[in-house]
Phi, psi and omega in degrees: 000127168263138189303008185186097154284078201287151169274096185298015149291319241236342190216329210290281230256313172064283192254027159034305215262340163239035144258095206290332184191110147273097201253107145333063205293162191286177192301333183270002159235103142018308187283152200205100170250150204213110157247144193240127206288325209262008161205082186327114169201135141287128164215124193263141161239144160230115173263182211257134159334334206202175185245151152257142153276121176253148167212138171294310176224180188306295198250019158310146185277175201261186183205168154261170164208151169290119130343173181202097160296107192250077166306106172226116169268097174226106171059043179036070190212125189224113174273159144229114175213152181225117232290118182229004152086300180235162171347141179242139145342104174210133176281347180230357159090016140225345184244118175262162204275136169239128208240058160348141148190112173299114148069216218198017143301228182244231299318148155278131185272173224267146138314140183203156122257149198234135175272145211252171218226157198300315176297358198074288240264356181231176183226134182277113186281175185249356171217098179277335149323310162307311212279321180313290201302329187326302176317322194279304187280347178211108197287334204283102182256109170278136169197098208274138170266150153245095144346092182312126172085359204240202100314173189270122186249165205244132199232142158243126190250118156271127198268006238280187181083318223289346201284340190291325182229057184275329172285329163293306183328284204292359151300312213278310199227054166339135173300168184108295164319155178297344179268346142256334189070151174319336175279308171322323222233356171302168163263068195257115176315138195312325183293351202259001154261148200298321186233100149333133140309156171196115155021056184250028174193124133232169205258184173335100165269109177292114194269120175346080208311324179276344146283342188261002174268333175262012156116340188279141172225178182166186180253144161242113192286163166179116188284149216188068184325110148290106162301180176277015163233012133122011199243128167321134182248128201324321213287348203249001169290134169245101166290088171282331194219137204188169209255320194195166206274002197267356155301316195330322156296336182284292233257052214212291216285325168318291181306355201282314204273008183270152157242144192223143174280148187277153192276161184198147201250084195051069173033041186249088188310102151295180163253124194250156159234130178204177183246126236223093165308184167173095200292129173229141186221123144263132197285000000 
């Protein structure tokens, strides 16, 4: 947990003058990258598509703002957060509630808390790695906010780019690294956890067409790292076991796009590897 959080509209850029080097990104990214020489840091900013209604305080009048997604590596330490111009919602005066949903398929989107920033306004994801690869295999992030006092507002980031400069970070923040640790980035086998993933949307499954005209059916395994937002993580899919290879593309594309409550360990979302059935029946 970190002792101290500032909201990078209010305190990272400030100051022009320790900012040593800016790279300007071309039309076709998004990203705004910014290291700063005289205390070794990174920070990507994105801002969100659309504006929000914002209020500073209760009986503040209300404005709108741009959002701010941010990936900042400061003293190999890796924030992912996002910067919302107003006060945030907290039952406990540190964690506000955040709600996910990758790109503008059916999932319903994942619950989450987020550590709220020392000002309220901005929100800390809680495994930003995890949050990292998501962005990468699917750029599009839809993510409702609760304001205090407000309805739930809804913000959207196209991520697209983010994979050209995955190389600075992890230079900048080795996984691993003092800024997640070693725990954030385990693996834990389905038997060594208090709570199993488990299945809570699954999307279409599309049945081979040529298969299902010669008659065949049967299960197909697939092994599969779950993060700690409940999401397949691509480069780890395996089809170990399957009636014929041509599911294999099917029963791939299920697991990527299915959402799962994340597995946890003395009530700590973890990464799990586990194996995922994944049935063809003709009905």
């Amino acid at each position: 947990m970190h002792t101290l959080r500032i909201s990078i509209a209010t305190l990272l850029l400030t100051s022009s003058a320790y900012a040593q080097r800016v790279s300007r990104p071309a039309s076709t990214d998004p990203w705004e990258v910014t290291e700063l020489t005289n205390r070794p840091s990174l920070t990507l900013e994105l801002p969100a598509l659309s504006t929000v209604v914002a209020a500073r305080a209760a009986r503040a009048a209300a404005f709108e703002v741009r959002p701010v997604l941010l990936v900042r590596c400061q003293d190999r330490e890796l924030d992912v957060f996002v910067a919302t111009g107003s006060v945030l919602d907290s039952d406990d005066n540190v964690m506000t509630p955040v709600r996910l949903q990758w790109g503008s398929e059916a999932p319903p989107p994942a619950e989450s808390r987020w550590s709220r920033s020392t000002d309220s306004t901005s929100a800390f994801a809680p495994d930003p790695r995890a949050l990292l690869r998501q962005l990468v295999s699917n750029p599009d992030l839809r993510l409702e906010i609760h304001p205090s006092g407000k309805s739930a507002q809804l913000i959207r980031f196209n991520a697209r780019g983010l994979e050209r400069h995955m190389a600075q970070v992890d230079a900048a923040c080795p996984p691993g690294g003092n800024g997640d640790g070693r725990a954030a980035d385990q693996v834990y086998s389905e038997a060594a956890v208090d709570e199993p993933p488990a299945i809570v949307f699954a999307p279409p499954l599309e049945y081979p067409l040529a298969l299902r005209h010669a008659g065949l059916q049967g299960r197909v395994t697939v092994q599969a790292v779950i993060d700690t937002l409940g999401r397949a993580e691509p480069a780890s899919l395996k089809v170990i076991a399957r009636p014929n290879t041509a599911f294999d593309q099917s029963a791939r594309a299920y697991v990527l796009h299915a959402v799962f409550r994340p597995a946890r360990v003395k009530g700590r979302a973890v990464r799990v590897l586990m194996t995922v059935p994944v049935d063809y029946r003709i009905e």
